[in-house]
SEZA-247308 format. One line per field, with one value per residue (C-alpha): residue in one letter; x, z, y. Coordinates in steps of 0.5 Angstrom, whole numbers, padded with zeros to 4 digits. Last residue first. Example, Ala and Ser with C-alpha at 12.3 -4.5 7.8 and 13.67 -1.06 7.14 Angstrom:
! SEZA-247308
code = [S / A]
xx = [0027 / 0025]
zz = [0014 / 0016]
yy = [-0002 / -0009]
***
This chain:
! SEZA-247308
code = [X / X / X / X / X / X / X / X / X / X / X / X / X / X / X / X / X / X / X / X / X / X / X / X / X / X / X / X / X / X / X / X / X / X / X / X / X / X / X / X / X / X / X / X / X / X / X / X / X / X / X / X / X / X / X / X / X / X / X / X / X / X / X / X / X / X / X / X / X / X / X / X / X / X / X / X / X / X / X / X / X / X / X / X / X / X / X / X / X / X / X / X / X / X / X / X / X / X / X / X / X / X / X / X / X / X / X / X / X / X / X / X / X / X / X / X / X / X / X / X / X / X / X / X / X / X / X / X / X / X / X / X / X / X / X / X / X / X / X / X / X / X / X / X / X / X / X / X / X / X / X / X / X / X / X / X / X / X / X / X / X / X / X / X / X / X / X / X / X / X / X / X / X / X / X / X / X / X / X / X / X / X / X / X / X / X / X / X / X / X / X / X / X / X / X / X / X / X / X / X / X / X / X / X / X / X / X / X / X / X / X / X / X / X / X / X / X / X / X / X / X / X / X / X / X / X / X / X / X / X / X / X / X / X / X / X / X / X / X / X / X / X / X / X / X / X / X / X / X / X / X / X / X / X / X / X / X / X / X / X / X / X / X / X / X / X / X / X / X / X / X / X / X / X / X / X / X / X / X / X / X / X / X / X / X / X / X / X / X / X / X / X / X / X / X / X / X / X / X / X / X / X / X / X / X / X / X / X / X / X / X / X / X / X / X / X / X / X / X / X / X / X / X / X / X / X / X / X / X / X / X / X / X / X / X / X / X / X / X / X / X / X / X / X / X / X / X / X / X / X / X / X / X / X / X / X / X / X / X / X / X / X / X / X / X / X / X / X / X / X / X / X / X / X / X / X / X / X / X / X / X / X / X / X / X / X / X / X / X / X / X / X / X / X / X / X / X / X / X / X / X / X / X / X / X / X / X / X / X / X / X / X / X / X / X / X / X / X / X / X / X / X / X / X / X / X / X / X / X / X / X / X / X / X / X / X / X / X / X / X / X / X / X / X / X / X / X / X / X / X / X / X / X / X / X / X / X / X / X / X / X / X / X / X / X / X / X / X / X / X / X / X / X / X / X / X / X / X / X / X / X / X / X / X / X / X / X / X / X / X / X / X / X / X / X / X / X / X / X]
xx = [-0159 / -0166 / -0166 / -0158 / -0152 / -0146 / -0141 / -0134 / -0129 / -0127 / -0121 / -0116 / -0121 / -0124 / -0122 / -0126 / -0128 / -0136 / -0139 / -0146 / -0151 / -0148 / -0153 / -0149 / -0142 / -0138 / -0144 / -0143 / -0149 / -0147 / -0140 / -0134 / -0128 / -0124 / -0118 / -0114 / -0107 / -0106 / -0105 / -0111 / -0116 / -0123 / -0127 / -0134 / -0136 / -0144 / -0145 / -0143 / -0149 / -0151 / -0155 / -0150 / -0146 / -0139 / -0132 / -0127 / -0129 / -0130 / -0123 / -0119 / -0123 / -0123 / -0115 / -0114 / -0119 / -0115 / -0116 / -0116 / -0112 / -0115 / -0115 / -0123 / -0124 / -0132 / -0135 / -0140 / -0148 / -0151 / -0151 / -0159 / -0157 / -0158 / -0152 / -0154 / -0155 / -0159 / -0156 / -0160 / -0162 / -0158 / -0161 / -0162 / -0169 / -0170 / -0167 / -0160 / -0161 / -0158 / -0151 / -0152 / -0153 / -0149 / -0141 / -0144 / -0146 / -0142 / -0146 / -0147 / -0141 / -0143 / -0139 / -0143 / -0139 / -0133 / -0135 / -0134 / -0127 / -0126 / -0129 / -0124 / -0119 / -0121 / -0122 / -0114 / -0113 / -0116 / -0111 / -0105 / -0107 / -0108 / -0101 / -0097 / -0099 / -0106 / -0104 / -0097 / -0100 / -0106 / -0103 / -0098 / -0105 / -0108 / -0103 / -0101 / -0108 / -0107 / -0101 / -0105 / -0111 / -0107 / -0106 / -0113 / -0114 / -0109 / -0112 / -0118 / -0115 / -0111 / -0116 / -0121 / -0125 / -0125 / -0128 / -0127 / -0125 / -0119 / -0118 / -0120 / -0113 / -0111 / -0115 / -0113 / -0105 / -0106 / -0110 / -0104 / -0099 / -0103 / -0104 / -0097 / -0095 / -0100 / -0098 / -0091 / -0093 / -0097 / -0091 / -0085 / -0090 / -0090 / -0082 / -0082 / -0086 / -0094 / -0097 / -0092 / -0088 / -0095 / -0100 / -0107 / -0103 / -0102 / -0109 / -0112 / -0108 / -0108 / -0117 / -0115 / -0112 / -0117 / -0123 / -0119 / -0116 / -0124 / -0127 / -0121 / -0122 / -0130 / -0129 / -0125 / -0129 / -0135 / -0130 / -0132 / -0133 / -0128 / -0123 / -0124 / -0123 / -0116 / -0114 / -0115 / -0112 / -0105 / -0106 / -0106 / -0100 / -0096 / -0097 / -0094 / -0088 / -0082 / -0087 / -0086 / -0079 / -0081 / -0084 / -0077 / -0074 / -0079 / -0076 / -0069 / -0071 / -0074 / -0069 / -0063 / -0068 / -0068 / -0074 / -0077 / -0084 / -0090 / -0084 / -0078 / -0083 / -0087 / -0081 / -0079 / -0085 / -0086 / -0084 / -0086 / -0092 / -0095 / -0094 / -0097 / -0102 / -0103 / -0102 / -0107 / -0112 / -0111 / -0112 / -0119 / -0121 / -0120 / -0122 / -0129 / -0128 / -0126 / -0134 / -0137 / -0135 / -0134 / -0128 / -0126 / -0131 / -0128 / -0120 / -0121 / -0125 / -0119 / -0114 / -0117 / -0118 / -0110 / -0108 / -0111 / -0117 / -0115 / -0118 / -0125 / -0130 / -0134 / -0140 / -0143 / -0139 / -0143 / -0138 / -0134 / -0128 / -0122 / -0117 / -0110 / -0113 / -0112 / -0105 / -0103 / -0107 / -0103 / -0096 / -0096 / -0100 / -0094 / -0095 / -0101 / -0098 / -0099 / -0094 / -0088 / -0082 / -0074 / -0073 / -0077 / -0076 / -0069 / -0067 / -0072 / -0068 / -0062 / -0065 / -0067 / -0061 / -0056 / -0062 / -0059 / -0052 / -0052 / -0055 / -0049 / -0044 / -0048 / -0047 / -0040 / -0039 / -0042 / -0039 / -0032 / -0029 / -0023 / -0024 / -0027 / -0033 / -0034 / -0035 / -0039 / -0043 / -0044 / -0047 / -0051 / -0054 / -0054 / -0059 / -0063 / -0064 / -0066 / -0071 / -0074 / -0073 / -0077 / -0083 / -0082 / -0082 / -0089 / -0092 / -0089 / -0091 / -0099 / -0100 / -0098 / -0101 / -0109 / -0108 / -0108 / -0115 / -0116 / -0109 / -0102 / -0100 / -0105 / -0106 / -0098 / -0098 / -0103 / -0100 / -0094 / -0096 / -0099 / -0093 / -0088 / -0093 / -0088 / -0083 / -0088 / -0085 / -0077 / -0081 / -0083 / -0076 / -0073 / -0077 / -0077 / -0069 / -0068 / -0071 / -0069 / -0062 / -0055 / -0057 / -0053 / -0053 / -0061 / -0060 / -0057 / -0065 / -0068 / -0065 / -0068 / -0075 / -0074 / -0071 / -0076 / -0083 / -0081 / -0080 / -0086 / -0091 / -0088 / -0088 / -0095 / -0098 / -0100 / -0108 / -0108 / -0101 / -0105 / -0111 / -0105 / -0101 / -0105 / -0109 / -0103 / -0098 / -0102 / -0102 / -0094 / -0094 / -0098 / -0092 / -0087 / -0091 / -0091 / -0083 / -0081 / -0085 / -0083 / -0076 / -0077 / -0080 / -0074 / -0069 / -0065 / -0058 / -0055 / -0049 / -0051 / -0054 / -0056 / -0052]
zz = [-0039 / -0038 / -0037 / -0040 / -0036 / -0039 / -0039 / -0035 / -0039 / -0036 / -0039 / -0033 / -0027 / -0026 / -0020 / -0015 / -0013 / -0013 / -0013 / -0016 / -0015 / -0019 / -0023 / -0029 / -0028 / -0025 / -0026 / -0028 / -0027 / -0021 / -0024 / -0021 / -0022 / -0029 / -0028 / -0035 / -0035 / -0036 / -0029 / -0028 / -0033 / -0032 / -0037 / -0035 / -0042 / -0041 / -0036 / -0040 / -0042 / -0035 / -0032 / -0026 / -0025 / -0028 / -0024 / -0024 / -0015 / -0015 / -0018 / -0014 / -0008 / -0009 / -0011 / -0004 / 0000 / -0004 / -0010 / -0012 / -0020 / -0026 / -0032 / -0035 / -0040 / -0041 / -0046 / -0049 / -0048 / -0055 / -0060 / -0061 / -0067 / -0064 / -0058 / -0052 / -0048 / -0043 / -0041 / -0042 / -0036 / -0033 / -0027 / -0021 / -0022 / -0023 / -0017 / -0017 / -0016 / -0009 / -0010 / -0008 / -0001 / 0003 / 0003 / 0002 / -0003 / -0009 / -0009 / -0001 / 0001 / 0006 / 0012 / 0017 / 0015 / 0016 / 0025 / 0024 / 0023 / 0029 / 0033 / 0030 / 0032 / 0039 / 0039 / 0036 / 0042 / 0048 / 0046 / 0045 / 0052 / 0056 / 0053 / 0054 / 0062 / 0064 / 0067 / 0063 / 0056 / 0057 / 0057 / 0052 / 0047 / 0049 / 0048 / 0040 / 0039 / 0039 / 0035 / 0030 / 0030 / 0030 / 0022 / 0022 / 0024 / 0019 / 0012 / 0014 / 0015 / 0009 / 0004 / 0006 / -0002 / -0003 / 0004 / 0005 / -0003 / -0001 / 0006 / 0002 / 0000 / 0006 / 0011 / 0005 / 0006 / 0013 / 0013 / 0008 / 0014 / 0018 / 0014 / 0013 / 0020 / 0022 / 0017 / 0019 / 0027 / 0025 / 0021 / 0027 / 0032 / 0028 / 0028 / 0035 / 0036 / 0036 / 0041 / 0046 / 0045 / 0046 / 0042 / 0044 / 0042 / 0035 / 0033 / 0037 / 0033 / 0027 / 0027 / 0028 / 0022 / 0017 / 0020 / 0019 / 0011 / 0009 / 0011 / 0008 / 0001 / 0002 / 0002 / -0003 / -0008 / -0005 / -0008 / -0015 / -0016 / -0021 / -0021 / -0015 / -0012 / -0015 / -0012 / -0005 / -0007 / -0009 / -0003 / 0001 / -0002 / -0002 / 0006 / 0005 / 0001 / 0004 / 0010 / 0012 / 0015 / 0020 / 0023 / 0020 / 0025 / 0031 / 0030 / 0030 / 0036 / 0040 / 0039 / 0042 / 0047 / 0049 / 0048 / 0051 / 0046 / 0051 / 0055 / 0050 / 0045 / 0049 / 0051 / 0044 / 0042 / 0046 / 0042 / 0035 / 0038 / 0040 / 0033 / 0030 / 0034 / 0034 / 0026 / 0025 / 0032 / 0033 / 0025 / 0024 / 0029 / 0025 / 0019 / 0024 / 0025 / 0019 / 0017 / 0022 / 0017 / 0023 / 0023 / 0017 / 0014 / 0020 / 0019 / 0013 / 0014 / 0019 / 0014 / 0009 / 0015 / 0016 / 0009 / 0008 / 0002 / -0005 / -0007 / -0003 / -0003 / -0006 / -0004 / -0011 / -0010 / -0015 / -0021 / -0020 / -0023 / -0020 / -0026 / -0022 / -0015 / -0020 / -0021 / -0014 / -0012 / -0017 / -0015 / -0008 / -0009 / -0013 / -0020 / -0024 / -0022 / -0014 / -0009 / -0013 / -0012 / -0013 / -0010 / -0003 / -0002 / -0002 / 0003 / 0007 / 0006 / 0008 / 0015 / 0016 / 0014 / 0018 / 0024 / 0023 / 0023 / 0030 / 0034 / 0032 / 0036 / 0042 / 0043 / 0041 / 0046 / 0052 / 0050 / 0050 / 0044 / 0041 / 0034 / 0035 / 0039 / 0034 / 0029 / 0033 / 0034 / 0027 / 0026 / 0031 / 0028 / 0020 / 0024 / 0027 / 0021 / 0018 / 0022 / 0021 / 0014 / 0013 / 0015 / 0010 / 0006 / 0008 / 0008 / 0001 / -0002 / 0001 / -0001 / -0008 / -0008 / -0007 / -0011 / -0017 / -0019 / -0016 / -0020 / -0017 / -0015 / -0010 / -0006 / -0005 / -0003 / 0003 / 0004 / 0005 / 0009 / 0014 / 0015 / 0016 / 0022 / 0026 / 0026 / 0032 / 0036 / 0036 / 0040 / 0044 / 0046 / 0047 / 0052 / 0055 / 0055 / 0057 / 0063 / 0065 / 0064 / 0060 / 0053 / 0048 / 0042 / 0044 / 0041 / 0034 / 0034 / 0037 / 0031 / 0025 / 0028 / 0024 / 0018 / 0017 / 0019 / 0015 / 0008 / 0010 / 0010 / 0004 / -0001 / 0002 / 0000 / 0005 / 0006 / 0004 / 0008 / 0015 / 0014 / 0014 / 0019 / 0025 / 0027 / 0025 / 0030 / 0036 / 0036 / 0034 / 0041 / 0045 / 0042 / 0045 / 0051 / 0052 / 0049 / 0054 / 0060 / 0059 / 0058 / 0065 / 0069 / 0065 / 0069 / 0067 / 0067 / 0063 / 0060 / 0052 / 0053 / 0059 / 0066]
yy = [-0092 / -0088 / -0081 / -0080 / -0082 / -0077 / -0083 / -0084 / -0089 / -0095 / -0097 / -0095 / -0095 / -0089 / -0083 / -0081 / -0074 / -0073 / -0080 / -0079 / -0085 / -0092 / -0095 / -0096 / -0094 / -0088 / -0084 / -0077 / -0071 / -0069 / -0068 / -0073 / -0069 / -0068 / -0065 / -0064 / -0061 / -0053 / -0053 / -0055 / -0054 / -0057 / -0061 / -0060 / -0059 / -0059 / -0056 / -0050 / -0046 / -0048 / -0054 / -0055 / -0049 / -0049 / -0051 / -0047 / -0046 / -0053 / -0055 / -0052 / -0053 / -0060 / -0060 / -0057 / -0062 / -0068 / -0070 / -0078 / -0079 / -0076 / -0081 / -0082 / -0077 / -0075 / -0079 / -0075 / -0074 / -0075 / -0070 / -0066 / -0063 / -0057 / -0055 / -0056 / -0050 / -0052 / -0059 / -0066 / -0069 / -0074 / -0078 / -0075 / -0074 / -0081 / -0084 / -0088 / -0094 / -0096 / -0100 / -0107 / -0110 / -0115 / -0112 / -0105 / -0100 / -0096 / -0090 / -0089 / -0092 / -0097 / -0101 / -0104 / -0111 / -0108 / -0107 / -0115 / -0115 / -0111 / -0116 / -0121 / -0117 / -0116 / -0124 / -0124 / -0118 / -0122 / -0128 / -0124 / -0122 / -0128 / -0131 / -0124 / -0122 / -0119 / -0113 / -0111 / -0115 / -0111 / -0104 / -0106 / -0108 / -0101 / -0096 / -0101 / -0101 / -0093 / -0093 / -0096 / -0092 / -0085 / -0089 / -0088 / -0082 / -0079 / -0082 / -0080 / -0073 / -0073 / -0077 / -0071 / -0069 / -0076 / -0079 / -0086 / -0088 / -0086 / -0090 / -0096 / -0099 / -0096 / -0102 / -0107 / -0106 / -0106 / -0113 / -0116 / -0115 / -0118 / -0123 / -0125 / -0124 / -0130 / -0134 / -0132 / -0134 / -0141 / -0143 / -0141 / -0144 / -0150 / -0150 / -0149 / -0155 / -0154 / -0159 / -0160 / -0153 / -0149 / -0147 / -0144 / -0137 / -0138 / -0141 / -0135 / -0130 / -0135 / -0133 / -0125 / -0125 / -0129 / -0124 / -0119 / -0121 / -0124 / -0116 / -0112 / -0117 / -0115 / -0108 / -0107 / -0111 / -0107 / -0101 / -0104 / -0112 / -0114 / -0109 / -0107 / -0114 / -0114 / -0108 / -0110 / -0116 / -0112 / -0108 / -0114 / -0118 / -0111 / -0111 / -0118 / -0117 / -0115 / -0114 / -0120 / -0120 / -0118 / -0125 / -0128 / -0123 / -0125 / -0132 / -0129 / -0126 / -0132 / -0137 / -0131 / -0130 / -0138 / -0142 / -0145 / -0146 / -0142 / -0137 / -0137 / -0134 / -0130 / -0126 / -0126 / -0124 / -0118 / -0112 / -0115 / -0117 / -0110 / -0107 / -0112 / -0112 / -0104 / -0105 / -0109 / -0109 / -0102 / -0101 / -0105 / -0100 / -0094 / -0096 / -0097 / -0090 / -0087 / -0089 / -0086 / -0079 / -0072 / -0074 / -0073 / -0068 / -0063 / -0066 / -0064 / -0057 / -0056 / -0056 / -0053 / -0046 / -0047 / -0048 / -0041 / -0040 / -0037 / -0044 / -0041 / -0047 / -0052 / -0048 / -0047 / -0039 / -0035 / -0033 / -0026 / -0029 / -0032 / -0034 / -0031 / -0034 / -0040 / -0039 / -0038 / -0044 / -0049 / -0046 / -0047 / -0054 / -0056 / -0059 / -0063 / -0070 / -0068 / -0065 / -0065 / -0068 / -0066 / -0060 / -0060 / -0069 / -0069 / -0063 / -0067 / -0074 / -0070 / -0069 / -0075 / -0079 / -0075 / -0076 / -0084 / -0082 / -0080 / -0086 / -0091 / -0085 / -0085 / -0092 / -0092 / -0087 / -0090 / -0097 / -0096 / -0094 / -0098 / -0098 / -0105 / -0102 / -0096 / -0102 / -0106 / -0099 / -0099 / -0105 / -0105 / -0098 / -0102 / -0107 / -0103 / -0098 / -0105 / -0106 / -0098 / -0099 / -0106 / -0101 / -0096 / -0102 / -0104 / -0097 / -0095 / -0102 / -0102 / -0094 / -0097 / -0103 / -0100 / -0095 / -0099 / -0098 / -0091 / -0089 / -0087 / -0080 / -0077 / -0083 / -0085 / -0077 / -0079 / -0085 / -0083 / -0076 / -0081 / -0086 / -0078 / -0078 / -0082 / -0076 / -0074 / -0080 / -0076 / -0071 / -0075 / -0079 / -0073 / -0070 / -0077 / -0078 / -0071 / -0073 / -0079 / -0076 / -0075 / -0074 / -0072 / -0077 / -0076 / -0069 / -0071 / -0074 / -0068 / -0064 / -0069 / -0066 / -0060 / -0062 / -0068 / -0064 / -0058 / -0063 / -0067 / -0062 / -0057 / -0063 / -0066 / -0059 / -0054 / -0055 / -0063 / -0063 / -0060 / -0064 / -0071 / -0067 / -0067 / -0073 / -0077 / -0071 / -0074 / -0081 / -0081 / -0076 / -0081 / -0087 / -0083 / -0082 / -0090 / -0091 / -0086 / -0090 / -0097 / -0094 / -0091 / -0098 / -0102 / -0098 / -0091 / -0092 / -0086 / -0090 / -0090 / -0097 / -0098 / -0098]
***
């Protein structure tokens, strides 16, 4: 019988976890376009209120049946991950977004090991209660969803959707300041949530970029992922050792997502400092290339060769990097597409869950050592998908940034006042927008060559919004770059013909 007394076989467990998983891939997709059309605040709240109630149901099951059905609604709490990243995104600056995502992520990953180890817990408490095992099993599963639900509750009354306010609020108020201004195709800011979800998902996907970031994730958290399920079992078959062995070994693994993810984060910032979002490109490129390396050094070794305390360093080193390259992969998530960070943001993490399909399948058709070997040769592969990487203005990991071309630069704007005053510094400090903002801001936003072009400050909520204008270089010798954020110190010139 299993735990919970349902008696389901390994084959039906199996079998909940791939569909939970598919219902994971699917809500990724969705929520991140539908958080930059709602608001996070509002996303993440109706998610976790309303999928705490499958969680109190699974206290309840009695079947394979009910299981499954459980199970996969359980599975679409998986996309809290993406509305995370994306909030993370909003509320911290371009040159530090980097470890934000990363540290949000890595704990978040932590909670769900030490949510395992507080439900043992209980359950060896309701055990010496004098409960049997069916019911101190069930009774462990009912406090989780009660920190879920409370959690939601948490998330609508104490936080905001980004630093200017709530997303609500924001569109209430510009609708208040239309005018009768031509459209500059930047979009309606009265427009539905429903159609700014879809446009961010549209320029998401429709973006080749997301993809290979995509990849990059199968092969990190999807591997990650894969090991954690079958480590124990690999461990006691490679090194002999037993079970207990085994997952004490894949615990010390775990536990680098303490620091690790940070750690990736961290570099990815620090090579934005020094090289721009080359930097970030370049620091992703070394850490999937240095985690698929230790996957193969790991699964060439046996008990003869590595001991079990070699295959302990080899397999830390190996949890450290991975860790590191899923940090990296989201500290370029928002340079990707600025005015669609939810749907980028969304199919990357349906990348992890999609790694994690492909990984167990070939773990059940090709046995763990083989299949540990195929997916580090994979995540090299992977790593080599980054060097195709080019962010128009910024350049790649091999080729600079493209001068930019001598119409594009900065003309000065009719209605200058006489004097002829040079171009003016424009501040510096906004945070990434997402498709709301975008539209916010665009709509506001005065028609390049207008009496007002030069005073593109825009007002949002009575705070300073300033997006990238045509006519603003985010450094010298950049193309325009419409939504990103500057560096802490790097103020945004007006670029003259001939800077």
């Amino acid at each position: 019988m299993g735990c919970g007394g349902i008696g389901i076989s390994a084959s039906d467990a199996s079998t909940t976890t791939i569909v939970s998983v598919a219902f994971t891939i699917i809500i990724r997709i969705i929520c991140g376009p539908v958080a930059d059309g709602l608001g996070v605040r509002l996303t993440y709240t109706c998610m976790l209120i309303v999928l705490c109630i499958p969680g109190f149901l699974a206290v309840f099951v009695q079947d394979f049946g009910q299981l499954l059905v459980v199970r996969a609604l359980i599975g679409l709490i998986g996309g809290s991950f993406v509305l995370t990243q994306l909030w993370t995104t909003l509320m911290f600056h371009s040159n530090i977004v980097g470890l934000a995502n990363a540290t949000t992520a890595g704990w978040g990953n932590l909670g769900g090991g030490a949510a395992l180890v507080v439900i043992a817990l209980c359950f060896g408490g309701f055990k010496s209660s004098g409960y049997d095992n069916n019911t101190a099993w069930r009774a462990s599963l009912a406090w989780p969803p009660c920190v879920v639900f409370l959690t939601g509750f948490a998330i609508y009354f104490l936080s905001d959707d980004c630093p200017y306010g709530n997303y609500t609020e924001l569109k209430k108020r510009k609708a208040e300041q239309a005018t009768d201004e031509p459209d500059d195709g930047g979009g309606d800011p009265t427009a539905e949530p429903a159609s700014i979800a879809g446009r961010s998902l549209k320029i998401a996907a429709s973006n080749w970029r997301v993809w290979i970031l995509f990849v990059v994730y199968m092969f990190c958290f999807g591997l990650e992922l894969v090991v954690n399920g079958q480590i124990s079992l690999y461990l006691s078959q490679a090194f002999a050792m037993s079970q207990q062995e085994g997952a004490l070994v894949g615990g010390c693994f775990g536990l680098t997502n303490l620091f690790a993810r940070s750690l990736g984060g961290g570099m990815s910032d620090w090579a934005y400092s020094k090289w721009s979002v080359r930097g970030r490109i370049w620091s992703l490129f070394i850490q999937v290339i240095l985690e698929g390396m230790l996957m193969l050094i790991f699964t060439h070794g046996t008990y003869d060769t590595y001991g079990p305390i070699g295959a302990l360093m080899v397999l830390i080193a190996w949890g450290i990097t991975v860790q590191a390259t899923e940090g990296g992969t989201y500290g370029l998530v928002p340079f990707v597409e600025p005015s669609a960070v939810g749907g980028v943001a969304g199919i990357v993490g349906a990348g992890g869950n999609t790694g994690a399909l492909v990984g167990n399948t070939m773990v059940k058709y090709m046995k763990v050592r083989p299949a540990f070997a195929g997916l580090g040769w994979l995540t090299i592969c992977a790593g080599f998908l980054v060097t195709l990487i080019h962010m128009p203005g910024h350049g790649s990991m091999f080729c600079a940034p493209e001068p930019p071309k001598e119409e594009e630069q900065m003309k000065p704007a009719a209605g200058k006042p006489a004097g002829g005053e040079p171009a003016q510094y424009l501040p510096y400090a906004q945070p990434m927008m997402t498709s709301q903002q975008m539209f916010t801001v665009n709509q506001a936003a005065p028609q390049q060559g207008s009496a007002q072009a030069q005073q593109a400050m825009m007002m949002v909520n009575g705070q300073p919004m300033m997006p990238m204008q045509p006519q603003a270089m985010p450094h010298p010798g950049a193309a325009p770059m419409y939504g990103y954020g500057m560096p802490v110190g790097a103020p945004m010139v007006m670029q003259q013909p001939g800077m």
